[in-house]
Jmol script that loads the backbone (N, CA, C; Angstrom):
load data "model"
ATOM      1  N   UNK A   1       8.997  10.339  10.554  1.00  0.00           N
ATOM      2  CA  UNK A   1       9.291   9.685   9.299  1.00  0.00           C
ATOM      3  C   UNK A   1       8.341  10.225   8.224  1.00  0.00           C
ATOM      4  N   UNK A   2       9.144  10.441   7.097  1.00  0.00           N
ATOM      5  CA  UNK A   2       8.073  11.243   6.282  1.00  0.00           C
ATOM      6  C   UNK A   2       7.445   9.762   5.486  1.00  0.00           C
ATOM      7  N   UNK A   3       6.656  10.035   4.569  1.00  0.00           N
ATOM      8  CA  UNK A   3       5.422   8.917   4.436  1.00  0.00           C
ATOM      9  C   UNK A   3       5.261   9.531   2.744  1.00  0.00           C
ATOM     10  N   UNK A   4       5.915   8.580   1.666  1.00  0.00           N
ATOM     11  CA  UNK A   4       6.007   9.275   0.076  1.00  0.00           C
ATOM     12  C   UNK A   4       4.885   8.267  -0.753  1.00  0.00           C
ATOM     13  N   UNK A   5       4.124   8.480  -1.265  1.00  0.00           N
ATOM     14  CA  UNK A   5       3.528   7.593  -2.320  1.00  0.00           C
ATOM     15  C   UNK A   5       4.060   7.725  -3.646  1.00  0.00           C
ATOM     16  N   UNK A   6       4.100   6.948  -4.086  1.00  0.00           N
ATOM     17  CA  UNK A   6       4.138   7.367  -5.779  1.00  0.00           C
ATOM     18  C   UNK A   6       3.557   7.855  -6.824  1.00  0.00           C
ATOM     19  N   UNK A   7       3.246   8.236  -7.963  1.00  0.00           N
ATOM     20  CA  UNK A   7       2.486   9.150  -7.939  1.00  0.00           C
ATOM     21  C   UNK A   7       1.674   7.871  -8.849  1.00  0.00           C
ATOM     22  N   UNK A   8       2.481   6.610  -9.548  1.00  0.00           N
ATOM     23  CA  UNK A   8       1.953   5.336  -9.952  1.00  0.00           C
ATOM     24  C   UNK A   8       0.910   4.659  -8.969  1.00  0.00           C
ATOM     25  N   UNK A   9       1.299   4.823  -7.521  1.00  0.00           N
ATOM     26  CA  UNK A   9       0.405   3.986  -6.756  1.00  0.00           C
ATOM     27  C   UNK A   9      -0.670   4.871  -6.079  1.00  0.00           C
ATOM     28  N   UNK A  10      -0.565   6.270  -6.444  1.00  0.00           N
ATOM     29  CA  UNK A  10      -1.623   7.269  -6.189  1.00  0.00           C
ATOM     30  C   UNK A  10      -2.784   6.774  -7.490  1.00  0.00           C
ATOM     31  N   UNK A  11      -2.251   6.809  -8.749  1.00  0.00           N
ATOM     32  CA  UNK A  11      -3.007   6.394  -9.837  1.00  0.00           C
ATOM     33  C   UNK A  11      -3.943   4.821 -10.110  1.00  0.00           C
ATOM     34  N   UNK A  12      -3.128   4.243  -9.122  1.00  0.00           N
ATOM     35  CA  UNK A  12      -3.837   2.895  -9.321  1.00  0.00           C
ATOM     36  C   UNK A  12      -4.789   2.971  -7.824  1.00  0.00           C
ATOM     37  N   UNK A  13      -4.760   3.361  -7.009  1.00  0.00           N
ATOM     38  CA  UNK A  13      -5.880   3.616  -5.845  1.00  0.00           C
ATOM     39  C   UNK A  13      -6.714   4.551  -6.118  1.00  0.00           C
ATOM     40  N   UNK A  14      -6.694   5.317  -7.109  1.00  0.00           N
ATOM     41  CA  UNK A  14      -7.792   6.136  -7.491  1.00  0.00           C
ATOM     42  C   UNK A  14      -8.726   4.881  -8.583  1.00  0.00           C
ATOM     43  N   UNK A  15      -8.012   3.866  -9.510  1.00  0.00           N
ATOM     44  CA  UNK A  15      -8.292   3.087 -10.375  1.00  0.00           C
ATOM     45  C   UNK A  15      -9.092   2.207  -9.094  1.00  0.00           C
ATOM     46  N   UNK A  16      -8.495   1.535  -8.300  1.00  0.00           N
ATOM     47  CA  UNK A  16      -8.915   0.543  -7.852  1.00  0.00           C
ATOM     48  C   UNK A  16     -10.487   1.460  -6.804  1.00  0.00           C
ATOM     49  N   UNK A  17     -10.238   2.926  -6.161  1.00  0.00           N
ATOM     50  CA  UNK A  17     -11.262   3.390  -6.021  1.00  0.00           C
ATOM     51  C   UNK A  17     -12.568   3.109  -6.727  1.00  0.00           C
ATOM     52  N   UNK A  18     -12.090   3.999  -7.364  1.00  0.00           N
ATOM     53  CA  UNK A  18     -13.299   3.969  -8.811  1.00  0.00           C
ATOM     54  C   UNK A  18     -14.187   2.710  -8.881  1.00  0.00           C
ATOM     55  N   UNK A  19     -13.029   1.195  -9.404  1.00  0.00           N
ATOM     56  CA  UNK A  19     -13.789   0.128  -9.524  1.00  0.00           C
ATOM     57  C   UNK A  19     -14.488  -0.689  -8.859  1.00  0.00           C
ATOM     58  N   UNK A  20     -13.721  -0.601  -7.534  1.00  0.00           N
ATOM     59  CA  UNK A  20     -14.796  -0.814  -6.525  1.00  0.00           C
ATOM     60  C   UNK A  20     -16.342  -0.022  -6.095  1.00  0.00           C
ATOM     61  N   UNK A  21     -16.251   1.127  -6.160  1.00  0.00           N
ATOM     62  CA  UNK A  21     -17.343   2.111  -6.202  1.00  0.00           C
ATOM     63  C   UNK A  21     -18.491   1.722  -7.210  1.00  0.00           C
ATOM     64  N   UNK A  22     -17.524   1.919  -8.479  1.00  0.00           N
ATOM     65  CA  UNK A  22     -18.784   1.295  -9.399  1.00  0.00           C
ATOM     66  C   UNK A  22     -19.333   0.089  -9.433  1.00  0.00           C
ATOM     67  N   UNK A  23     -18.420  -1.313  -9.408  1.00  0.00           N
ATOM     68  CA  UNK A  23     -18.872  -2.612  -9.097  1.00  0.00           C
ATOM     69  C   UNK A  23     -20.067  -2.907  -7.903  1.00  0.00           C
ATOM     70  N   UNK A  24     -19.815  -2.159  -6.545  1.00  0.00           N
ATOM     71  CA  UNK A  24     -20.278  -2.147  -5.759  1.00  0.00           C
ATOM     72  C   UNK A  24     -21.240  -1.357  -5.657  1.00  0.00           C
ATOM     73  N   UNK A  25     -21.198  -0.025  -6.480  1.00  0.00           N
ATOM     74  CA  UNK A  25     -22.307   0.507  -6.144  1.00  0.00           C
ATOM     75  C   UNK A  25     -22.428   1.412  -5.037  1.00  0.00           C
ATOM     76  N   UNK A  26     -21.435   1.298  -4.304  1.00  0.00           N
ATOM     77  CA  UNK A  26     -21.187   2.472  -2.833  1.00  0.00           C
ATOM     78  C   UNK A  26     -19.666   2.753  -2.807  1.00  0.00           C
ATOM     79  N   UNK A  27     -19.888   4.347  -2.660  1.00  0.00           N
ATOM     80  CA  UNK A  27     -18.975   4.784  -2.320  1.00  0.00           C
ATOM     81  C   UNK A  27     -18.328   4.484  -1.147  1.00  0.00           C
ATOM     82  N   UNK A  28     -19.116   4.150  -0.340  1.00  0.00           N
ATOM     83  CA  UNK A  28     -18.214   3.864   1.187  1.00  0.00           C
ATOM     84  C   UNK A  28     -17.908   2.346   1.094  1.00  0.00           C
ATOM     85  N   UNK A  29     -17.938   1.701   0.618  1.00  0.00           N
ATOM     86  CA  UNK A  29     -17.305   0.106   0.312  1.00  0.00           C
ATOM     87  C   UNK A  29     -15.987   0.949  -0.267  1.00  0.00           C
ATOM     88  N   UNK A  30     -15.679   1.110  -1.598  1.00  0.00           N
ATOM     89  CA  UNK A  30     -14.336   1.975  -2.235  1.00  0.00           C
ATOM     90  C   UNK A  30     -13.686   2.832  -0.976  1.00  0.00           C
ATOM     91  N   UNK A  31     -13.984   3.195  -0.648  1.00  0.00           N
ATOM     92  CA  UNK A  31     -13.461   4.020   0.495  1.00  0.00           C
ATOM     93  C   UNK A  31     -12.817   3.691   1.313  1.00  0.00           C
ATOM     94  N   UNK A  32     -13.675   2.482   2.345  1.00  0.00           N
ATOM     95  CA  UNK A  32     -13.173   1.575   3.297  1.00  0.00           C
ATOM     96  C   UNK A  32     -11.644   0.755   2.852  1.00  0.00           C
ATOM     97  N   UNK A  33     -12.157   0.279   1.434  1.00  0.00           N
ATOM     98  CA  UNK A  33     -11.244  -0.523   1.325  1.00  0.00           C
ATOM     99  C   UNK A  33     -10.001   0.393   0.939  1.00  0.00           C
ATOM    100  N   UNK A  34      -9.787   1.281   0.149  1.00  0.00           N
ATOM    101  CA  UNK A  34      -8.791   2.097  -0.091  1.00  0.00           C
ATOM    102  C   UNK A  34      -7.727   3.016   1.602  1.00  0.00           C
ATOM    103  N   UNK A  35      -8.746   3.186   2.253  1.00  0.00           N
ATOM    104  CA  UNK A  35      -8.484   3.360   3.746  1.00  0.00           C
ATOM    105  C   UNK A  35      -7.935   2.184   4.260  1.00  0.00           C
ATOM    106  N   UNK A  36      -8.318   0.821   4.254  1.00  0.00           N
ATOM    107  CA  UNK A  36      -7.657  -0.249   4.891  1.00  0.00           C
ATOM    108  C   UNK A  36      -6.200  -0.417   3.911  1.00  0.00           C
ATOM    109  N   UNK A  37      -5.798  -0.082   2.685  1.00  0.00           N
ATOM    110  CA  UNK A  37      -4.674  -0.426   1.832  1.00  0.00           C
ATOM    111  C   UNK A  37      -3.501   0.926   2.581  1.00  0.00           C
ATOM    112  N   UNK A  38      -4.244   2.159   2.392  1.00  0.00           N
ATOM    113  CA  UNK A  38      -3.326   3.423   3.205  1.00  0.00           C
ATOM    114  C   UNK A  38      -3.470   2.997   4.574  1.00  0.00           C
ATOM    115  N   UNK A  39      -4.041   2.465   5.150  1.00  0.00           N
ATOM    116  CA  UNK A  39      -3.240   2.236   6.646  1.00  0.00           C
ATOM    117  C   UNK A  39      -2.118   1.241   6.923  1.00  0.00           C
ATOM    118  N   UNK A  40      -2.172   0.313   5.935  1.00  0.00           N
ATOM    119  CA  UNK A  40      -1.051  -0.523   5.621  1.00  0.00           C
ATOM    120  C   UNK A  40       0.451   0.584   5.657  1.00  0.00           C
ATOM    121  N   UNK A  41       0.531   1.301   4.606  1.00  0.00           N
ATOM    122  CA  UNK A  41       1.508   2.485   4.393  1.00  0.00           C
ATOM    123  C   UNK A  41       2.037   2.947   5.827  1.00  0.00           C
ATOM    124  N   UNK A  42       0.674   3.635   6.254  1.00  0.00           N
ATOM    125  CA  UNK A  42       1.633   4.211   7.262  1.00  0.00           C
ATOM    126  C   UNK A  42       1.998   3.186   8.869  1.00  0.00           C
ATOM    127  N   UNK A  43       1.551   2.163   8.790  1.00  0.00           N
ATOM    128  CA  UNK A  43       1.758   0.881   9.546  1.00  0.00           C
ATOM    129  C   UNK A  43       3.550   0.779   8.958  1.00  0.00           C
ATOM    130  N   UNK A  44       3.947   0.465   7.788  1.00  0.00           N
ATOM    131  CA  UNK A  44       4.995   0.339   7.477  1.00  0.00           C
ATOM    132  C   UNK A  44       5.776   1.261   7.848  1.00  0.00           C
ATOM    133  N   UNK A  45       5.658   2.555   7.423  1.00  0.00           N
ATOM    134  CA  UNK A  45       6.307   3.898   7.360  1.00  0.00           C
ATOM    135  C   UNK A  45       6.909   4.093   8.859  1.00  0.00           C
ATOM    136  N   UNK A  46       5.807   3.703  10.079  1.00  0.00           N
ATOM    137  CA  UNK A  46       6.604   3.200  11.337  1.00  0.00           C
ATOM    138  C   UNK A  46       7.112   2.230  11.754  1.00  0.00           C
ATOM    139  N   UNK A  47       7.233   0.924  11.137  1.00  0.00           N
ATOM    140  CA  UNK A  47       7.848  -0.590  11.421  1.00  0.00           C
ATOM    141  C   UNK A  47       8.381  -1.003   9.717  1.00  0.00           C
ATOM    142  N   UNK A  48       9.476   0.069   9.210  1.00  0.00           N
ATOM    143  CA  UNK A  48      10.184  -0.434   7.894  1.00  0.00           C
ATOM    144  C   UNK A  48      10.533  -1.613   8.048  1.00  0.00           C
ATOM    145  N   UNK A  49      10.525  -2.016   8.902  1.00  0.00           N
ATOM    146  CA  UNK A  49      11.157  -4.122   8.607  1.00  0.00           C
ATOM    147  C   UNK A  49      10.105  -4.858   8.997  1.00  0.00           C
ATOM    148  N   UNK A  50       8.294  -4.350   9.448  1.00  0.00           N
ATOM    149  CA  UNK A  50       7.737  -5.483   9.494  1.00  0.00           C
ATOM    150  C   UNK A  50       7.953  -6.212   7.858  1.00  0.00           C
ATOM    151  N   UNK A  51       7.321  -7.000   7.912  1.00  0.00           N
ATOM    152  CA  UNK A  51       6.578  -8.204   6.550  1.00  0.00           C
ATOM    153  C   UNK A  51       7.734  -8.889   6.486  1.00  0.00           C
ATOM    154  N   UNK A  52       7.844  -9.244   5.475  1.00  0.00           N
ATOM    155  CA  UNK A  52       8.978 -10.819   4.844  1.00  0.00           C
ATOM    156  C   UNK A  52       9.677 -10.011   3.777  1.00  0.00           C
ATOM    157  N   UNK A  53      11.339 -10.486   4.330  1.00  0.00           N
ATOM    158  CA  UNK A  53      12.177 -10.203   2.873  1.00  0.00           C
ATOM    159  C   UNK A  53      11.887 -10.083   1.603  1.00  0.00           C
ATOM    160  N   UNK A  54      11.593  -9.864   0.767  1.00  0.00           N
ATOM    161  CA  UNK A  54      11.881 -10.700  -0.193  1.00  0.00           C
ATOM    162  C   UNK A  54      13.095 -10.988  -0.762  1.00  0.00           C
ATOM    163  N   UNK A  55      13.295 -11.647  -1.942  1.00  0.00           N
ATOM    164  CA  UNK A  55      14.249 -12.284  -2.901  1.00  0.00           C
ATOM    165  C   UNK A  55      14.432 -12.187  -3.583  1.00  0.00           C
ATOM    166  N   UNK A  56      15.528 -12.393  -4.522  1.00  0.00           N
ATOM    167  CA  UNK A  56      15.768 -11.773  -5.806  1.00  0.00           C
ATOM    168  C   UNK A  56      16.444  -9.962  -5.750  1.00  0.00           C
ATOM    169  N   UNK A  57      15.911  -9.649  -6.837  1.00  0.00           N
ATOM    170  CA  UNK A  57      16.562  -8.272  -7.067  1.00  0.00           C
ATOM    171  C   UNK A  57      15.508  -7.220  -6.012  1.00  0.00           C
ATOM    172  N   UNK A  58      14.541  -7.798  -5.374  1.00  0.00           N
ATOM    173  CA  UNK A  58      14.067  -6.826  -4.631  1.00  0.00           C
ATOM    174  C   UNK A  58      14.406  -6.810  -3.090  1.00  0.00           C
ATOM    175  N   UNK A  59      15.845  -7.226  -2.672  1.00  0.00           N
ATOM    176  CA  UNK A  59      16.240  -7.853  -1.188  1.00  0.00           C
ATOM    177  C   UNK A  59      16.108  -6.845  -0.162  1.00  0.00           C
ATOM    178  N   UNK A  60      15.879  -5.227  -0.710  1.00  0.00           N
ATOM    179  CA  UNK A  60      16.570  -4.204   0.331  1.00  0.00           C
ATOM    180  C   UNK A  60      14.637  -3.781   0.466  1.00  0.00           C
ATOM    181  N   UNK A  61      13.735  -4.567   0.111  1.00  0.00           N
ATOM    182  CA  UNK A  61      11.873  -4.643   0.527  1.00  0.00           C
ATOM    183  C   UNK A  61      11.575  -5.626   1.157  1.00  0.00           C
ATOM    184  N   UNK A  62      10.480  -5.189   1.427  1.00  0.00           N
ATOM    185  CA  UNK A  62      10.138  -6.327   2.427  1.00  0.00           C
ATOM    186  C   UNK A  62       8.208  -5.674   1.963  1.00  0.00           C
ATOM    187  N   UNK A  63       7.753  -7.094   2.326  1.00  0.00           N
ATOM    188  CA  UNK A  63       6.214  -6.955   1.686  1.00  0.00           C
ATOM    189  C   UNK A  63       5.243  -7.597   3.188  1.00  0.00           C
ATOM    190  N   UNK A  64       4.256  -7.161   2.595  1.00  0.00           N
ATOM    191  CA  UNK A  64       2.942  -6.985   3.719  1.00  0.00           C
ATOM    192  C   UNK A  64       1.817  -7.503   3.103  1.00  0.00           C
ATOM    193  N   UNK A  65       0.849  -8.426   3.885  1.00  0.00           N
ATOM    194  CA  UNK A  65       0.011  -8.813   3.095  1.00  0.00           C
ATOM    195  C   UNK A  65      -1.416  -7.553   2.779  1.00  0.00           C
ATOM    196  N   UNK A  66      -2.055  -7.365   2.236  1.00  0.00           N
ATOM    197  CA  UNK A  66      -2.939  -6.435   2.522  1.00  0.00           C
ATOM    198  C   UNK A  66      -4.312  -7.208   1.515  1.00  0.00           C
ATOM    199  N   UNK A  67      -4.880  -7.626   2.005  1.00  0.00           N
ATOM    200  CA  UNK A  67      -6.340  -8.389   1.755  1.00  0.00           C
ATOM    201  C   UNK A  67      -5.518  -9.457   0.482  1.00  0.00           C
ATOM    202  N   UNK A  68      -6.286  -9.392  -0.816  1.00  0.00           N
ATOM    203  CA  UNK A  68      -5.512 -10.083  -1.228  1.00  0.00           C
ATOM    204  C   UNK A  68      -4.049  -9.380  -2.143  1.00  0.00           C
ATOM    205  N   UNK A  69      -3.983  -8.476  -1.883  1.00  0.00           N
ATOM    206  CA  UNK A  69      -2.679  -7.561  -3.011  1.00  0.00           C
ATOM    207  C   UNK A  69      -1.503  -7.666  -1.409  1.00  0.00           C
ATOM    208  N   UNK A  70      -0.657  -6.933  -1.699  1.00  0.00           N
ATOM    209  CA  UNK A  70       0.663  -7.046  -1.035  1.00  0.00           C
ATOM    210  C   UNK A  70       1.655  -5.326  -1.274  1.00  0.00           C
ATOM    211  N   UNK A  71       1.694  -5.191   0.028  1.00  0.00           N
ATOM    212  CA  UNK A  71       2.109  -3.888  -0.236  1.00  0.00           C
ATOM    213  C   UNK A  71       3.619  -3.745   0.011  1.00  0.00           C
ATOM    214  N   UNK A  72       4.636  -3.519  -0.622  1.00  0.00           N
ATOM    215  CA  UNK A  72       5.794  -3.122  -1.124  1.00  0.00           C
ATOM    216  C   UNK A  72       6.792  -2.068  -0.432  1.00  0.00           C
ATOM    217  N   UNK A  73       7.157  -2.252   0.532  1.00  0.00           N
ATOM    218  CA  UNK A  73       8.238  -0.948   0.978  1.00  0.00           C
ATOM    219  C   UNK A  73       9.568  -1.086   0.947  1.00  0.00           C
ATOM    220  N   UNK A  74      10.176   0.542   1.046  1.00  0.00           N
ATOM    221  CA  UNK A  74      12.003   0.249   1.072  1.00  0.00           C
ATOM    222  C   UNK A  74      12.382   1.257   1.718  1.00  0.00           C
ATOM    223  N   UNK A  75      12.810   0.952   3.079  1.00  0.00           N
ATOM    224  CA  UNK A  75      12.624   1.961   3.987  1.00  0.00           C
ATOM    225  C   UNK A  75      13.589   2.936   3.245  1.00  0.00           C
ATOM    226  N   UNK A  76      13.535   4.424   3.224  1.00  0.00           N
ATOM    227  CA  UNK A  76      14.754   5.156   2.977  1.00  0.00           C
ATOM    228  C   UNK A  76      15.453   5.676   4.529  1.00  0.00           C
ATOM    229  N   UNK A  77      16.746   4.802   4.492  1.00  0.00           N
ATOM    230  CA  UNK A  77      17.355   5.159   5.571  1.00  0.00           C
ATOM    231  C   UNK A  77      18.084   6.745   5.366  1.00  0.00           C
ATOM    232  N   UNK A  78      17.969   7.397   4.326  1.00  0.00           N
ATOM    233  CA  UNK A  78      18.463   8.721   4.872  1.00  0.00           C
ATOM    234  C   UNK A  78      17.377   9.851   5.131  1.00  0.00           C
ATOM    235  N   UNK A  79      16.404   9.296   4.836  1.00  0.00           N
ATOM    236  CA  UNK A  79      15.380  10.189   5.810  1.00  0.00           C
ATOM    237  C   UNK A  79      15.479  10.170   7.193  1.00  0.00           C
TER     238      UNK A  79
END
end "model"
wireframe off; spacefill off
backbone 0.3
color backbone group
């Protein structure tokens, strides 16, 4: 299964990198945590239907909790 980021959610994990790094003060805190959000990904990328439906206009996703944010997939079945 191929494994796509966006190039939006590449931009905001470099953001959320960053702010953790600087807030914290260590690079390996930013790190860790950006590593625990991409293992979420590819956790999904092999189990497209773990997490919970959702509702509304987003029915064909299903979401994952990931610390406190929530990570977003839609499996592409023609891959």
């Amino acid at each position: 299964m191929v494994l796509r980021v966006a190039a939006e959610v590449e931009a905001e994990l470099d953001e959320i990198w960053s702010y953790v790094a600087t807030e914290s003060g260590d690079a390996d805190v930013a790190e860790r945590l950006i590593n625990s959000i991409t293992d979420h990904f590819f956790m999904l990328s092999k189990h497209p239907q773990l997490g919970r439906p959702r509702d509304h206009d987003l029915r064909s996703r299903s979401k994952e909790p990931v610390s406190r944010s929530v990570c977003h997939s839609s499996p592409n079945r023609g891959a």
